[in-house]
Each structure stands twice: as structure tokens, then as C-alpha cells.
C-alpha positions in Angstrom: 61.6 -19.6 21.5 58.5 -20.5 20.9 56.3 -20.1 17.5 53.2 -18.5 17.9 50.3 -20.1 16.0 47.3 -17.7 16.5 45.9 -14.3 17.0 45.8 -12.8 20.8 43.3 -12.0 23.0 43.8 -8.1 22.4 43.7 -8.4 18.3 40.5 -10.8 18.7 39.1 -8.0 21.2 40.1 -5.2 19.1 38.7 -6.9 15.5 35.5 -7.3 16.6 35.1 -4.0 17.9 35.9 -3.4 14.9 33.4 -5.2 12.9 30.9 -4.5 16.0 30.8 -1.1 14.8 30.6 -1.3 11.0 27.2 -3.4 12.1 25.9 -1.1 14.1 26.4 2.0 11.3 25.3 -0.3 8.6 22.0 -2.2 10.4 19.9 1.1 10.1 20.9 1.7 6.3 19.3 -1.9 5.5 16.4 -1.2 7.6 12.8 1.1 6.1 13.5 4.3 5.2 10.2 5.1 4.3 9.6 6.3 8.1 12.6 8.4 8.1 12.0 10.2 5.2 8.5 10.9 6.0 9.8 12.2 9.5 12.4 14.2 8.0 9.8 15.8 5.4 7.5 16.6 8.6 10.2 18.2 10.6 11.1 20.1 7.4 7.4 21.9 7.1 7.4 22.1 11.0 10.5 24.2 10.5 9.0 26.1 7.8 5.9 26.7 9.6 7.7 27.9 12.5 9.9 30.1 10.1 6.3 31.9 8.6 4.9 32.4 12.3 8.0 33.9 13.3 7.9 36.3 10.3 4.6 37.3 11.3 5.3 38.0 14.8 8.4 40.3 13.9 6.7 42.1 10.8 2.9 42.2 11.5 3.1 45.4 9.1 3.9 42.6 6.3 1.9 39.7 7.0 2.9 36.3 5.2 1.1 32.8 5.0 2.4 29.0 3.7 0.9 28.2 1.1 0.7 23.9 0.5 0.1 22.9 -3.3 -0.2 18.9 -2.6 -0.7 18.5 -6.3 2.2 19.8 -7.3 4.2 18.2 -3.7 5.4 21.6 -2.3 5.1 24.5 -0.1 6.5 27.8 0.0 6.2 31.2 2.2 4.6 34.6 1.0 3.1 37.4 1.6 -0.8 38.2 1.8 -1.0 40.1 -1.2 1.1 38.2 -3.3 0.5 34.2 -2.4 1.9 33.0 -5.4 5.3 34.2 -5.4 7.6 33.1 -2.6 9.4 35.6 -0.5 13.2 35.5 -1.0 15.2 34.4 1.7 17.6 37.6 2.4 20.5 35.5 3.9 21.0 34.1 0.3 18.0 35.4 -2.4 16.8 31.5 -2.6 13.5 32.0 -2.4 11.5 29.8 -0.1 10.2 27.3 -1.5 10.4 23.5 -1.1 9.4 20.5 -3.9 9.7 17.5 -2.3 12.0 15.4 -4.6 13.9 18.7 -5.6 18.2 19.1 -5.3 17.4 20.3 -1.4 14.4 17.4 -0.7 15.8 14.7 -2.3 15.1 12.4 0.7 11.5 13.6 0.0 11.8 11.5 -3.3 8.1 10.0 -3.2 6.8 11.2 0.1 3.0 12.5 -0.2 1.3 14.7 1.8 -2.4 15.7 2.7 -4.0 19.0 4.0 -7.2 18.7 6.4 -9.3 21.0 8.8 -8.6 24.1 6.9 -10.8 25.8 4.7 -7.7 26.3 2.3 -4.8 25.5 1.2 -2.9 29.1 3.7 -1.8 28.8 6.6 -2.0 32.3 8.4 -1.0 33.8 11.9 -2.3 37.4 13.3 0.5 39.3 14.8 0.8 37.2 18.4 1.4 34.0 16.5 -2.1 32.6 17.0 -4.0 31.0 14.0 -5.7 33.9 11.9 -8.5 31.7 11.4 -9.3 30.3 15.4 -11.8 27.8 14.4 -8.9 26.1 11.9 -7.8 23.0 13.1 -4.2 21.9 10.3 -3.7 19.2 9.6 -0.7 17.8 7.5 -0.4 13.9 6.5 2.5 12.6 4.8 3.5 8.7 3.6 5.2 7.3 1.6 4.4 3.2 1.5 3.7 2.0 4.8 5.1 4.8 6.6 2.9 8.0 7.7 2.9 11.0 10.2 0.5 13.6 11.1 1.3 17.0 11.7 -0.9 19.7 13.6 -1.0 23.4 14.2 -2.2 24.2 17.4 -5.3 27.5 16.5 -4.2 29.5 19.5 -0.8 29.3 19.7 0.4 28.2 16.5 2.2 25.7 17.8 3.3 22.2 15.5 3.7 18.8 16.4 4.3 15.8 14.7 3.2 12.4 15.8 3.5 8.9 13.9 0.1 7.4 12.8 
């Protein structure tokens, strides 16, 4: 019989599939995160944005706005008479706020973002969805180092989108 004295094709093969796919799962860790968790912090608002319009639509007897505090890094949803106390969510009494940084925004850590082209620092819908104020044109920055995305609030539809800048 003979000895063998090295490693077959199929273990070669299946050991750098192996280590072909620890590379590929580890390459994007090493890589900027800045970008992602400015996207992730814009998708985040988007949702709550959507979440507020949404509210408005189904209750227009109980109006709400988002209220952005950039000084302070966070947002949260009310209602029109009382802006400075977030609604509670009813699935689980958390009310809804978000602090970028905080246990839920962690990724946020160090993310900034920037209001423009409202008068204010609410964002309001009429009953139909469309921007209470038609003339508004939101507009949300965020970065964090080199990274930065815009979002924007369609006046007549309400509608958000998020684009790299």
C-alpha cells in the first residue's frame, strides 16, 4: 500500500471554501462604517416619518407631527397640542422617541443630522397625507466623518426618500 503524503483535491476544494467565506463575511466589517450607520439612521427617520403620516391619515380627529431636536440628536412623535411629550407606542407603552446613541440607536453613536426648507423644527401632514404646510420643502442631512445622506419629504404626497450626497 501506498502512503499518502498530502491533502486531496476535495479537502483543498472544501478548505478554501471555507476560508472563502470567512473573507467575504469579514471584508465588509473592516471596511467604513460611517456610510452604513448614516444610512441606517436615515432609514430609521424615514420609518418614523412614515409611521407619523400614517397616524395622521387613520386619526385625523387626533393630528400628530415629528418633532427633530438636532441639538439634543433626536426625534420623536406627538400630538398637535402636546409637542413635547411623545405619544406612547400602545403595542408596548415605549414611547416614541429616538436619541441617536441611545440602547435602541447605538449604531447612531456620532451620526449628526441637519433640518432645512422648513420653517420649523414639525413635520405635519393634513388628513390625506400631504404636507400641512405645501410650500415646505424637508429636508434632513445626516454625517458622520466623511459619510452623508439627504433625506426629503415630498409637500404633496408626503412621500421620503433618501439619496447619498
Amino acid at each position: 500500500m501506498r502512503k499518502r503524503t498530502g491533502f486531496s483535491m476535495l479537502e483543498l476544494v472544501v478548505t478554501i471554501s471555507i476560508l472563502a467565506v470567512i473573507v467575504m463575511a469579514a471584508v465588509p466589517m473592516m471596511g467604513d462604517t460611517d456610510s452604513v450607520r448614516v444610512q441606517a439612521t436615515a432609514d430609521r427617520l424615514a420609518s418614523d416619518l412614515e409611521l407619523a403620516q400614517l397616524m395622521n391619515i387613520s386619526t385625523p380627529a387626533e393630528p400628530c407631527l415629528l418633532r427633530l431636536d438636532e441639538a439634543r440628536g433626536s426625534w420623536w412623535i406627538a400630538s398637535v397640542s402636546q409637542p413635547e411629550a411623545p405619544l406612547l407606542d400602545p403595542t408596548n407603552g415605549d414611547p416614541y422617541l429616538v436619541s441617536l446613541g441611545s440602547e435602541s440607536m447605538v449604531f447612531a453613536e456620532g451620526v449628526r443630522f441637519q433640518v432645512d426648507g422648513t420653517s420649523g423644527r414639525d413635520i405635519r401632514w393634513d388628513a390625506s397625507g400631504s404636507m400641512l404646510d405645501p410650500s415646505a420643502r424637508p429636508s434632513i442631512i445626516f454625517q458622520r466623518g466623511d459619510a452623508s445622506v439627504e433625506l426629503s419629504i415630498g409637500p404633496t404626497t408626503g412621500s421620503v426618500w433618501i439619496q447619498a450626497r
